[in-house]
Backbone as ProteinMPNN parsed JSONL, in Angstrom:
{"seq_chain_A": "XXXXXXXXXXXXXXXXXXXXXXXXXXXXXXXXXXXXXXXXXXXXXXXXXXXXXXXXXXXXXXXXXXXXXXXXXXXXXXXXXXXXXXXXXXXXXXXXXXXXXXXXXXXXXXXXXXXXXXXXXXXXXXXXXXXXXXXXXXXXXXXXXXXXXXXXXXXXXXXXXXXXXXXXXXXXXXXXXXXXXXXXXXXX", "coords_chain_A": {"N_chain_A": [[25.163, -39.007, -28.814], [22.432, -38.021, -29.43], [21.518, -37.99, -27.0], [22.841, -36.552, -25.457], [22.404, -33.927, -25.955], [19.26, -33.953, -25.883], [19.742, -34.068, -22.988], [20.748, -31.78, -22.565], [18.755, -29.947, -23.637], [16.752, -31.012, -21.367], [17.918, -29.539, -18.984], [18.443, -26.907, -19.845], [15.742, -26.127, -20.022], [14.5, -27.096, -17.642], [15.818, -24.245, -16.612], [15.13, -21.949, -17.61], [12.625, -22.92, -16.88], [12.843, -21.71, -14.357], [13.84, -19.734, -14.216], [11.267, -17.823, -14.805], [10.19, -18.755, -12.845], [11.226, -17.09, -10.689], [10.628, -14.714, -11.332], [8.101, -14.454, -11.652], [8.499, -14.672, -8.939], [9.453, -12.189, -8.266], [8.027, -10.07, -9.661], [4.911, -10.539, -8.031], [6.394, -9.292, -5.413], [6.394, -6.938, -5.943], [3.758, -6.205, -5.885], [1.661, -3.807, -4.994], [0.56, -2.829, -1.853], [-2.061, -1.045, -1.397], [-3.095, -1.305, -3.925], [-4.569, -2.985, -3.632], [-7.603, -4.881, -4.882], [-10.411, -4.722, -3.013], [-13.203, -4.722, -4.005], [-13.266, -7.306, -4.971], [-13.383, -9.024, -2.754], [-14.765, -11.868, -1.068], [-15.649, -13.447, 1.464], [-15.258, -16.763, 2.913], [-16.303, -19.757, 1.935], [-18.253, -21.052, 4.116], [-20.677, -22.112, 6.65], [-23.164, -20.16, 7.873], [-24.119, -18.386, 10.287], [-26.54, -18.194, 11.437], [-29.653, -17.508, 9.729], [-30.06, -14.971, 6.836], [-27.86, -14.148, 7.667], [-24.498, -11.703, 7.316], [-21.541, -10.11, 6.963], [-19.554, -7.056, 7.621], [-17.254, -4.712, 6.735], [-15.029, -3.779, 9.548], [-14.136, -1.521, 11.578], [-12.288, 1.181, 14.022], [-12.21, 4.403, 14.266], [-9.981, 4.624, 12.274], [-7.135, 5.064, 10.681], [-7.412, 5.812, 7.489], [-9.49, 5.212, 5.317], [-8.179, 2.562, 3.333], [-6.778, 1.575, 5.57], [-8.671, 0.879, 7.441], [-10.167, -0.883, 5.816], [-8.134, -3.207, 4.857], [-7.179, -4.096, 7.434], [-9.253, -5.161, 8.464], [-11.872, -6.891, 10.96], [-12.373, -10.182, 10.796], [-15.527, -11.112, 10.878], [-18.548, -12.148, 11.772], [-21.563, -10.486, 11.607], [-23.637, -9.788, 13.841], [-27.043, -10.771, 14.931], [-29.365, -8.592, 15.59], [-28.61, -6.984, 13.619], [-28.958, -4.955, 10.114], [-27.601, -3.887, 8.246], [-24.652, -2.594, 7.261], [-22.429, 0.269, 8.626], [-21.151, 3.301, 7.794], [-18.752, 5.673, 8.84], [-17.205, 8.669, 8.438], [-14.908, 11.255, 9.012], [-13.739, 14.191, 8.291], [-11.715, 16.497, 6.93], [-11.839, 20.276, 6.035], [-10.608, 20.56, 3.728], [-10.354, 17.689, 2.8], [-9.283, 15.539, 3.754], [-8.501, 12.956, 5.235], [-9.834, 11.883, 8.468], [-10.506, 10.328, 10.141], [-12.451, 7.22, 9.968], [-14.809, 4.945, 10.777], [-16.052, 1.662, 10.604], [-19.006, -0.391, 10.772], [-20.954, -3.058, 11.96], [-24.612, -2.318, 11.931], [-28.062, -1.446, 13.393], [-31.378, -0.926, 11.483], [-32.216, 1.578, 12.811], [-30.097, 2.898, 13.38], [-28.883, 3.85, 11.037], [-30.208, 5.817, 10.0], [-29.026, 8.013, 10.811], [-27.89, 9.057, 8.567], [-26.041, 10.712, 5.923], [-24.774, 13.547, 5.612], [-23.025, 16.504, 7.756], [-21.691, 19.515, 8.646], [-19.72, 20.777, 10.755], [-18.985, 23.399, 12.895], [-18.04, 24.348, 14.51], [-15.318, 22.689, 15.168], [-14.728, 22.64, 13.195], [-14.735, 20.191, 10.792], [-15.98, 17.347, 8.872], [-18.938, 15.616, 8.697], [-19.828, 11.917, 7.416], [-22.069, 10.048, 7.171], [-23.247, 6.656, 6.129], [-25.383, 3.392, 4.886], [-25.627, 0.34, 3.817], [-26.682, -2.309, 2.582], [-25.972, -6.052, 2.328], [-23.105, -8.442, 1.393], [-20.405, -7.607, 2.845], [-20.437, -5.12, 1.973], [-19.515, -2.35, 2.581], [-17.08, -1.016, 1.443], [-16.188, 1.923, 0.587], [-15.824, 5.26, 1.36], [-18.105, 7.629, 2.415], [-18.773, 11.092, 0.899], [-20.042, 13.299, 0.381], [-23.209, 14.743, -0.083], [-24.203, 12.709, -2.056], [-23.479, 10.111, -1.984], [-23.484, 9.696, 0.748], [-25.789, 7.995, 1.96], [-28.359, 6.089, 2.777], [-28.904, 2.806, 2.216], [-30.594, 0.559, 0.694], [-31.521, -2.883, -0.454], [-33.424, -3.99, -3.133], [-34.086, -6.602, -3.833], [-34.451, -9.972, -3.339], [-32.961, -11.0, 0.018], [-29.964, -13.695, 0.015], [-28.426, -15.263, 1.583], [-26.699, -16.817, 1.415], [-22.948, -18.444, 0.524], [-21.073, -17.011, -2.188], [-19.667, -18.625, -4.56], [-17.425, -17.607, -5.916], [-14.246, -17.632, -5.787], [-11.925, -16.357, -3.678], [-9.722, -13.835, -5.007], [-5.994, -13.406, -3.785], [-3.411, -12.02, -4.117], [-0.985, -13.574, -4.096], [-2.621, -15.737, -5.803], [-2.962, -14.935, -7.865], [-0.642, -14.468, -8.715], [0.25, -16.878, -9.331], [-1.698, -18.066, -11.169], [-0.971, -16.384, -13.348], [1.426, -17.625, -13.543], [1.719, -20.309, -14.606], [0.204, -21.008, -17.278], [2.441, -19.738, -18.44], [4.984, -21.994, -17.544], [3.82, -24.213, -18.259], [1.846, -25.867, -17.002], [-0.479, -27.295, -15.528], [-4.096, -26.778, -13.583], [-4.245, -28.887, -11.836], [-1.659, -29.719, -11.595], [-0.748, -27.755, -10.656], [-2.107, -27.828, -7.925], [-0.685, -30.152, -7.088], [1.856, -29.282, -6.253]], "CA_chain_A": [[25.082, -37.589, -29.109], [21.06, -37.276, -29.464], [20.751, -38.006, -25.323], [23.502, -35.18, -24.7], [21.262, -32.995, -26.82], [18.01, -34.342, -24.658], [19.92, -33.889, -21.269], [21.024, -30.48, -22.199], [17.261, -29.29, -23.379], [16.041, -30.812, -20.508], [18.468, -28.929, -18.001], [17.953, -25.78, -20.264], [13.81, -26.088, -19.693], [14.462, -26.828, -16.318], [16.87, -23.272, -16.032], [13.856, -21.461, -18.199], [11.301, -22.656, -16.055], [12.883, -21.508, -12.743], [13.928, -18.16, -14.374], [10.04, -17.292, -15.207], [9.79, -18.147, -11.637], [11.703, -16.348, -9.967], [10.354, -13.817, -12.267], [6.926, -13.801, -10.99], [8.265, -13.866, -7.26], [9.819, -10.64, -8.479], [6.791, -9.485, -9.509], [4.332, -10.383, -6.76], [6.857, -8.854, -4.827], [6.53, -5.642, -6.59], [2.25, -5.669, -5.892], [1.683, -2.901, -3.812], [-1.048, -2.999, -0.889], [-2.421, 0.328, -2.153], [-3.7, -2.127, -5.401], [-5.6, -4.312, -3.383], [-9.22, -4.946, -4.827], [-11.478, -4.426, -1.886], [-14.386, -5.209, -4.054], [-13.511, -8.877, -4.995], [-13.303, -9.86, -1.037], [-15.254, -12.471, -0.961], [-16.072, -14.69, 2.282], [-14.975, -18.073, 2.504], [-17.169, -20.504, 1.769], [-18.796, -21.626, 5.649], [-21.679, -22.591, 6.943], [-23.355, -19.285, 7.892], [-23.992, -18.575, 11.865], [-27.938, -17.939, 11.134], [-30.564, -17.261, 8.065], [-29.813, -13.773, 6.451], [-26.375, -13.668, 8.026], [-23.464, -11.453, 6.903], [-20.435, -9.399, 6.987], [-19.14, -5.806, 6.927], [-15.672, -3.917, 6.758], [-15.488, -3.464, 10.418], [-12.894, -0.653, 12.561], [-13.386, 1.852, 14.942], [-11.273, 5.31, 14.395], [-9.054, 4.029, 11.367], [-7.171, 6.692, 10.026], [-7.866, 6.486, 6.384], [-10.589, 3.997, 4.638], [-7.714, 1.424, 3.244], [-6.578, 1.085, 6.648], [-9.553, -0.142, 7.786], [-10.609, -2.145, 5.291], [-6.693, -4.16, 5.579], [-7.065, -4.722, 9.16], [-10.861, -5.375, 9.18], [-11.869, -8.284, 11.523], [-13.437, -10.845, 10.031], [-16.297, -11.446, 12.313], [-20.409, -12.351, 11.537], [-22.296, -9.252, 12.252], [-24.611, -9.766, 14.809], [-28.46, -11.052, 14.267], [-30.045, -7.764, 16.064], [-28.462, -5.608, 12.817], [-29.022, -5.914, 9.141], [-26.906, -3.242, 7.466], [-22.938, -2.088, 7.107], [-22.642, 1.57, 8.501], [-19.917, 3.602, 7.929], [-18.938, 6.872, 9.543], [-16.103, 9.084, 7.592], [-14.607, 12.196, 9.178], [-12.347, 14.8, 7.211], [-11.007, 17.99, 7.394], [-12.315, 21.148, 4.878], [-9.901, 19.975, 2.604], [-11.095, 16.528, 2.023], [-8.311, 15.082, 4.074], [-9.7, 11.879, 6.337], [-9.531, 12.363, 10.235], [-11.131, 8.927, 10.56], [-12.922, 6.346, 9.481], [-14.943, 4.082, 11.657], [-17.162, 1.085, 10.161], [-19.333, -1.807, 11.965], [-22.915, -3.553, 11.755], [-25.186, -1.797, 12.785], [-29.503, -1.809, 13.004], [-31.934, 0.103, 11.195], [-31.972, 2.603, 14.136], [-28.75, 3.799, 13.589], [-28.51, 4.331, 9.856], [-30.907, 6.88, 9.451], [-28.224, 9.83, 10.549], [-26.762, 8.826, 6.77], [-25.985, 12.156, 5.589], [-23.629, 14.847, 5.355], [-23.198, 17.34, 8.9], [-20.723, 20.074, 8.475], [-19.886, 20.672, 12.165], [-18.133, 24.698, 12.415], [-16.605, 24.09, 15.892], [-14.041, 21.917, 14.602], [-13.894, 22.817, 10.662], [-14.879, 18.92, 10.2], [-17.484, 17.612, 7.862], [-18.844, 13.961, 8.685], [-20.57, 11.617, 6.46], [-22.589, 8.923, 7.498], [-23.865, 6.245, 4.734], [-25.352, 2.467, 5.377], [-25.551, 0.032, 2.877], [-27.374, -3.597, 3.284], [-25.357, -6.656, 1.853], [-22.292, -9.065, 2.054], [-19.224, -6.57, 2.946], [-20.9, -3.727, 1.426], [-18.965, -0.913, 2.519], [-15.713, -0.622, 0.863], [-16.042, 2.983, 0.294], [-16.054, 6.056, 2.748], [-18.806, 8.626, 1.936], [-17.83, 11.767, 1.113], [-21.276, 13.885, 0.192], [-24.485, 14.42, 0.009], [-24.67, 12.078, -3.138], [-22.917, 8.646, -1.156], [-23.74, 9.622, 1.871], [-27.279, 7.644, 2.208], [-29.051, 4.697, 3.535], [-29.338, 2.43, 0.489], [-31.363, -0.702, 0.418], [-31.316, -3.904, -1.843], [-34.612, -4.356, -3.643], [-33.999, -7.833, -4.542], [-34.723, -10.675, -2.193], [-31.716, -11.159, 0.339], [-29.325, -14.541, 0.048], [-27.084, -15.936, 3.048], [-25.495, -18.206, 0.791], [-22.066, -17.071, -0.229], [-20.889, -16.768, -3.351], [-18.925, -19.793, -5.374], [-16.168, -17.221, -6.577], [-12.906, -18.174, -5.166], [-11.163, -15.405, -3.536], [-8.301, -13.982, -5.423], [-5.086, -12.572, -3.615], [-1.7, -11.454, -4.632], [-0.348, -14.681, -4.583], [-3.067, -16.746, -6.524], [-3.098, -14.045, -9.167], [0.699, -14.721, -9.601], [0.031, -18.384, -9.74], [-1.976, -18.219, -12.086], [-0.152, -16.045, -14.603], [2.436, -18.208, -13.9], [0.972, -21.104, -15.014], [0.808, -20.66, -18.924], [4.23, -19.646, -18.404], [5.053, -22.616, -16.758], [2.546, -25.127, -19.072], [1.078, -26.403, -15.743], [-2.315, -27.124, -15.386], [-4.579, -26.346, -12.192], [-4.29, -30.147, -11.252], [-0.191, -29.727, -10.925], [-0.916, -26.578, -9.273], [-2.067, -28.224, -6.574], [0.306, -31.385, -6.749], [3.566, -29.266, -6.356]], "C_chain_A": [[23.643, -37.092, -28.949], [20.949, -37.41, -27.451], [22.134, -36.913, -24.81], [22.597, -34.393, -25.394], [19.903, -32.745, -25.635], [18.486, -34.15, -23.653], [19.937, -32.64, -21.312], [19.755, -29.523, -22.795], [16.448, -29.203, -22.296], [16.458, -29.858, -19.288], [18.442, -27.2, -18.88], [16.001, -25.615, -20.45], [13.862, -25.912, -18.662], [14.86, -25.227, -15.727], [15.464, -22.424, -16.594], [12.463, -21.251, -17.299], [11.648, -21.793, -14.37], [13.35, -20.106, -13.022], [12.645, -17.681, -14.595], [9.453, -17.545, -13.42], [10.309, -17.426, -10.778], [11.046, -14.796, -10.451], [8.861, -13.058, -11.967], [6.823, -13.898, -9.731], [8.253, -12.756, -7.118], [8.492, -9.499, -8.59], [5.532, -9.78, -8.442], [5.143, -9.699, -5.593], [6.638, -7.005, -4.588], [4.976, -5.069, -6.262], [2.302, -4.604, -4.833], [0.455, -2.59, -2.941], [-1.898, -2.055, -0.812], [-3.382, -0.569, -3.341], [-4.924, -3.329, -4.715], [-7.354, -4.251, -3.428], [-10.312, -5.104, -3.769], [-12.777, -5.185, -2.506], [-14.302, -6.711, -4.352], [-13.184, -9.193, -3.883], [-14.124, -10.615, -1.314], [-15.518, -13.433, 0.497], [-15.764, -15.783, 2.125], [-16.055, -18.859, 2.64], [-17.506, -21.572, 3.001], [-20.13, -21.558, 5.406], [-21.87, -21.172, 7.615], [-24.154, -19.502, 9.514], [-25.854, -18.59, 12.291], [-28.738, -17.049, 9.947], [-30.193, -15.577, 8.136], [-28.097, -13.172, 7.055], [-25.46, -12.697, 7.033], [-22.034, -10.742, 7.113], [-20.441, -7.908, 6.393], [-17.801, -5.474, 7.283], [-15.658, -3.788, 8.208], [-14.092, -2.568, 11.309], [-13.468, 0.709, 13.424], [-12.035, 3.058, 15.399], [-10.2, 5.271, 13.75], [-8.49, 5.358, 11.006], [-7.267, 7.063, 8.59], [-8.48, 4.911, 5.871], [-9.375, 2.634, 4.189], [-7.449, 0.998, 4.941], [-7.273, -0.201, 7.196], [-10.266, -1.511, 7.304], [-9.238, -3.372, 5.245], [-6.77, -4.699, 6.677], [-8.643, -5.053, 9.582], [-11.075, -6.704, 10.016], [-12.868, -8.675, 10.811], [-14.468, -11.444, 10.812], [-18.134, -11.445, 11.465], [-21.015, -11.398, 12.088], [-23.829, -9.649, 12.936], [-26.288, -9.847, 14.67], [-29.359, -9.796, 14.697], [-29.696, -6.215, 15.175], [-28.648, -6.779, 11.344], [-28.225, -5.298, 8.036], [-25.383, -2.594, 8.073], [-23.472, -0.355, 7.488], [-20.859, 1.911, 8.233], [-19.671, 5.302, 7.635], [-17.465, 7.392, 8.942], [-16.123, 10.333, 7.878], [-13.991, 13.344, 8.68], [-12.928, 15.862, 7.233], [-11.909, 18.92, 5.899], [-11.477, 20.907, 3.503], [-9.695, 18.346, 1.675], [-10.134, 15.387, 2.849], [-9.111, 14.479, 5.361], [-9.108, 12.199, 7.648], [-9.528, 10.887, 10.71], [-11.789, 8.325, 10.288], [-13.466, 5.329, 10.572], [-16.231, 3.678, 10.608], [-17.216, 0.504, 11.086], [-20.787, -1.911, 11.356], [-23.708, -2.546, 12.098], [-27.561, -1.711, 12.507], [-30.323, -0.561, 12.411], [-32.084, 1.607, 11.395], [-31.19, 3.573, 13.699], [-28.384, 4.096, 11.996], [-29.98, 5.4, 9.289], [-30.276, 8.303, 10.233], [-27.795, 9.423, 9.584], [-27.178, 10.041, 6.436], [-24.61, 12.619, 5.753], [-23.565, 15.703, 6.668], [-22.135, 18.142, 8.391], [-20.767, 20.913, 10.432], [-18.304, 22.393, 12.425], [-17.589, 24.65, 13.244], [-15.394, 23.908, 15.994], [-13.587, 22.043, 13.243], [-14.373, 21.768, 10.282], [-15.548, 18.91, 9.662], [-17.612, 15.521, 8.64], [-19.939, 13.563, 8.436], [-20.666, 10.312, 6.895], [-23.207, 7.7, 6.193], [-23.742, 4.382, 5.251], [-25.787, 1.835, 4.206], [-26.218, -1.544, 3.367], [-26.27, -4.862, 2.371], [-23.787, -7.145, 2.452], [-21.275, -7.793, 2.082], [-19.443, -5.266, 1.929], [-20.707, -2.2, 0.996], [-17.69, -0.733, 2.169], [-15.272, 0.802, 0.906], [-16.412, 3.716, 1.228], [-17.282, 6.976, 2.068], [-18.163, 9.956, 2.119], [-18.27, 13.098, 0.368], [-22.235, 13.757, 0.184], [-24.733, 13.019, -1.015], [-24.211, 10.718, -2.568], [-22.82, 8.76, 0.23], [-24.944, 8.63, 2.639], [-26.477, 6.198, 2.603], [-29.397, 4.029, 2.213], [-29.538, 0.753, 0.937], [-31.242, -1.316, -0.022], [-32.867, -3.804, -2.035], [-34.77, -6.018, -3.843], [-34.201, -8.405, -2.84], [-32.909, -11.24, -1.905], [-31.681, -12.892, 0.414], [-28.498, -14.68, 1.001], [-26.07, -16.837, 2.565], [-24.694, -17.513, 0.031], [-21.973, -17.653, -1.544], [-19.798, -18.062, -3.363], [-17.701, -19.434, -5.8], [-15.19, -17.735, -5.625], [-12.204, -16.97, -4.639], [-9.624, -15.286, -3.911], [-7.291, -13.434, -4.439], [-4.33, -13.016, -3.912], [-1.426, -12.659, -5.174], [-1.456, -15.828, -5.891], [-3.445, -15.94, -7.517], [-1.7, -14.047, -9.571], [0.464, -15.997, -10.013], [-0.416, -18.861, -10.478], [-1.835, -17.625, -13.785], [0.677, -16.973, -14.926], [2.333, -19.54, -14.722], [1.031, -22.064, -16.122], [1.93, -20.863, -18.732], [4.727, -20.86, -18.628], [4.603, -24.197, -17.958], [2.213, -26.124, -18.161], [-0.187, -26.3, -15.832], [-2.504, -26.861, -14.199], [-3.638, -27.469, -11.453], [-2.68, -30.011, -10.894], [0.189, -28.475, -9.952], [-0.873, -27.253, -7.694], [-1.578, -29.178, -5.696], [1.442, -30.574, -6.125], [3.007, -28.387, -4.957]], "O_chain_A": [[23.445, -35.983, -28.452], [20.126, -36.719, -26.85], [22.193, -36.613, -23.618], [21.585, -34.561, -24.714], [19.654, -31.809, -24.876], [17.562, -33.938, -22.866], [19.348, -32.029, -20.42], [19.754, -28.349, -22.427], [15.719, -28.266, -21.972], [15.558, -29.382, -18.596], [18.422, -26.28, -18.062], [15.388, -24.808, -21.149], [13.454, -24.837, -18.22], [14.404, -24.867, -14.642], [14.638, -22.308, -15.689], [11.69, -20.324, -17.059], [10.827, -21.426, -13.529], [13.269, -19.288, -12.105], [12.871, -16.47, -14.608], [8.621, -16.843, -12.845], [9.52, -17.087, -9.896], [11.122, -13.841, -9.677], [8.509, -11.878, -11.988], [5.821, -13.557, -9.101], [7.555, -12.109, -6.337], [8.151, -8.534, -7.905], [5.23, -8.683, -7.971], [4.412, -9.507, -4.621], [6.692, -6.224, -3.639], [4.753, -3.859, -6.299], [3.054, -4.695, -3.862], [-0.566, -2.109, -3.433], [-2.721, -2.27, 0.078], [-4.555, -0.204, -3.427], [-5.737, -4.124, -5.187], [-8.144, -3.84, -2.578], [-11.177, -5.922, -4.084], [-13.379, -6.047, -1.864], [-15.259, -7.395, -3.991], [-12.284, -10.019, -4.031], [-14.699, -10.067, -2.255], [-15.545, -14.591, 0.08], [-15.947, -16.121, 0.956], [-16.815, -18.595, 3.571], [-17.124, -22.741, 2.938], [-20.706, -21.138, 4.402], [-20.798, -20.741, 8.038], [-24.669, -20.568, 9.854], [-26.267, -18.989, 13.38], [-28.294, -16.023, 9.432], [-30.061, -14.977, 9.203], [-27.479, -12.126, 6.86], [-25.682, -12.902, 5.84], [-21.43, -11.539, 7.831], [-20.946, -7.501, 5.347], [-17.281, -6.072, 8.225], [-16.852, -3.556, 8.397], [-13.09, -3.227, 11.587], [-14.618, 1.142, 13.49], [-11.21, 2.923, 16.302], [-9.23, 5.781, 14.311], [-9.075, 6.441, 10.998], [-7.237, 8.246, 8.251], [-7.977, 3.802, 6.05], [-9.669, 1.578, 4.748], [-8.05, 0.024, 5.394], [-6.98, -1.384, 7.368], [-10.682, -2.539, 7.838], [-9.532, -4.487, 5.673], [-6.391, -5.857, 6.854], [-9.096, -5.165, 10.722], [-10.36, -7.646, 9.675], [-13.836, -8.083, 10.332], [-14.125, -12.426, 11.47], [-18.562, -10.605, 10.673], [-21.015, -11.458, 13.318], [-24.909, -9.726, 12.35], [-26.801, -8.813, 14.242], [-30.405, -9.872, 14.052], [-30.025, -5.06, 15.446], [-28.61, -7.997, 11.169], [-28.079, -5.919, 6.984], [-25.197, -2.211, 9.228], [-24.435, 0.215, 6.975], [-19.838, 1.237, 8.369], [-20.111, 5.998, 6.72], [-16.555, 6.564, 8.955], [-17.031, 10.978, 7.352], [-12.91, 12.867, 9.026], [-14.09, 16.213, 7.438], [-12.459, 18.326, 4.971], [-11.906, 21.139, 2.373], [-9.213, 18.007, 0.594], [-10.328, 14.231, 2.474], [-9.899, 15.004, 6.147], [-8.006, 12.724, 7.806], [-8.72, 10.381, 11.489], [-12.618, 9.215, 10.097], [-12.606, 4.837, 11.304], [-17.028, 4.418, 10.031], [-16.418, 0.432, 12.021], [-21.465, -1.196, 10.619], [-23.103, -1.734, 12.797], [-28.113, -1.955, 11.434], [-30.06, 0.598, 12.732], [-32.087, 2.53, 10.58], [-31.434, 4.777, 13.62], [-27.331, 4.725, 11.886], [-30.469, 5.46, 8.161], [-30.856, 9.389, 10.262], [-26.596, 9.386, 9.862], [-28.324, 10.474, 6.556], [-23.579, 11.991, 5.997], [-24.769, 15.636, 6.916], [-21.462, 17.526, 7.564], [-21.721, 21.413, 11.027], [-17.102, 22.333, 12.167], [-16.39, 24.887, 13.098], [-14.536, 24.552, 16.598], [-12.628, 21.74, 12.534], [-14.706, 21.937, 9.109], [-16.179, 19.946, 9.453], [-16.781, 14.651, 8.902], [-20.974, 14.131, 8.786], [-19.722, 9.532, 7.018], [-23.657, 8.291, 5.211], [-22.728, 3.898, 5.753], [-26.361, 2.574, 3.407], [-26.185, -1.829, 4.564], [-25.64, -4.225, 1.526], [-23.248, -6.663, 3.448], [-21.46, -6.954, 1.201], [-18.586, -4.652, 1.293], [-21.092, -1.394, 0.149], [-17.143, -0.006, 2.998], [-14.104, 1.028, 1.219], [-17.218, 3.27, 2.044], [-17.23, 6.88, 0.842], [-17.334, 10.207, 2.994], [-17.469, 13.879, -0.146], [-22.617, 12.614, 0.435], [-25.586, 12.245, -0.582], [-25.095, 9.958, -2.964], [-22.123, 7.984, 0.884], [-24.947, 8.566, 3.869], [-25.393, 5.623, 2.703], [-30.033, 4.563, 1.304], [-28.69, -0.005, 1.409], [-30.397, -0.878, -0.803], [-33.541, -3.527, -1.043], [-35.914, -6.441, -4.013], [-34.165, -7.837, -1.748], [-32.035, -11.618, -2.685], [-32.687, -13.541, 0.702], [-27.668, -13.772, 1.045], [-25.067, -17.373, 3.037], [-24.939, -16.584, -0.74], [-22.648, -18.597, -1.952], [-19.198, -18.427, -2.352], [-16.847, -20.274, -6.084], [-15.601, -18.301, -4.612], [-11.738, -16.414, -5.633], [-8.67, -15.979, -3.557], [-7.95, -12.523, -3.937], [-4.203, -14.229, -4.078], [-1.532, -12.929, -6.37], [-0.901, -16.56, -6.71], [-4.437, -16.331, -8.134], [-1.445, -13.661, -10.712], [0.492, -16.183, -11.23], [-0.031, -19.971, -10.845], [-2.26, -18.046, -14.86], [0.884, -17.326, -16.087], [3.146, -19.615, -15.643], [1.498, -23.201, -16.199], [2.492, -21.956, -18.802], [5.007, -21.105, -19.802], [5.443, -25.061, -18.21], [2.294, -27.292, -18.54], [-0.865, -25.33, -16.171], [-1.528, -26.66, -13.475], [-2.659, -27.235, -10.745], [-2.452, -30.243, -9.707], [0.966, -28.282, -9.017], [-0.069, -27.224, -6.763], [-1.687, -29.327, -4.479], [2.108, -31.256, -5.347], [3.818, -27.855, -4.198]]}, "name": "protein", "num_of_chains": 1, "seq": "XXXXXXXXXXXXXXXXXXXXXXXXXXXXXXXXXXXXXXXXXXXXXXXXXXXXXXXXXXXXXXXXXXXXXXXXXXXXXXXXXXXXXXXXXXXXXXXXXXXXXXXXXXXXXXXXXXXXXXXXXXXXXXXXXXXXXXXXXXXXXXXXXXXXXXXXXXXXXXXXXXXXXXXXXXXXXXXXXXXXXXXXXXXX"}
């Protein structure tokens, strides 16, 4: 009698555990690509292509800032630039036309600014930023429109964080749930 007891806890744990997962397929299912943190991107942890190397958001005529940053290529920006630009079009009503980022050199980030252009009705806002993937954000006035500098001495070496997405932010709710440690995480 006690090992029918023990078979039928363990096959009711087992039914438990696979309903909490299904539970957070449901929910990762449910994330919506609208939610996706832009600013924890992180770089994977490589060997870097030369000293001061990095990365920016990179597209060319996107039609609204997530776009571009979703479909950005992931590509080493070029040793003859040292800052993220990024060029943001839109209508009198605030409504984006376009979006184009990329590397680009000193040179070219000093139109950062604001133009209001009466030909077309448009307004377009230039703004360059120095650092790893820098530009997340479109400019979209005088006040985030600029050329903005780091003061601090620049690093090539990436960062140690782990990049989260969707899925390894369910995985690790699930987890707890679950009473899995990392280490069976990465057994199963």
């Amino acid at each position: 009698s006690v090992l029918k007891v023990t078979a039928r806890g363990t096959v009711k744990m087992s039914f438990t555990i696979a309903l909490h997962l299904l539970a957070m397929v449901a929910m990762c299912d449910q994330v919506k690509s609208h939610r996706i943190n832009f600013y924890n991107v992180k770089p994977p942890v490589e060997a870097t292509p030369f000293p001061k190397s990095f990365k920016c958001f990179t597209c060319e005529r996107a039609v609204d800032n997530y776009t571009c940053n979703r479909w950005a290529e992931d590509k080493w920006c070029p040793p003859n630039s040292q800052f993220c630009m990024t060029v943001h079009q839109f209508t009198s009503h605030g409504k984006t036309k376009f979006v184009t980022k990329k590397c680009a050199a000193r040179e070219e980030c000093h139109t950062s600014g604001c133009r209001h252009h009466r030909d077309t009705g448009h307004t377009e806002c230039v703004s360059c930023c120095e650092g790893m993937i820098c530009n997340v954000e479109v400019p979209t006035n005088h006040t985030n429109a600029v050329f903005a500098m780091r003061q601090q001495a620049y690093s090539s070496a990436p960062s140690q964080t782990p990049v989260r997405t969707t899925w390894s932010c369910c995985w690790l709710t699930l987890l707890p749930t679950l009473g899995l440690g990392l280490t069976r995480l990465v057994l199963l």
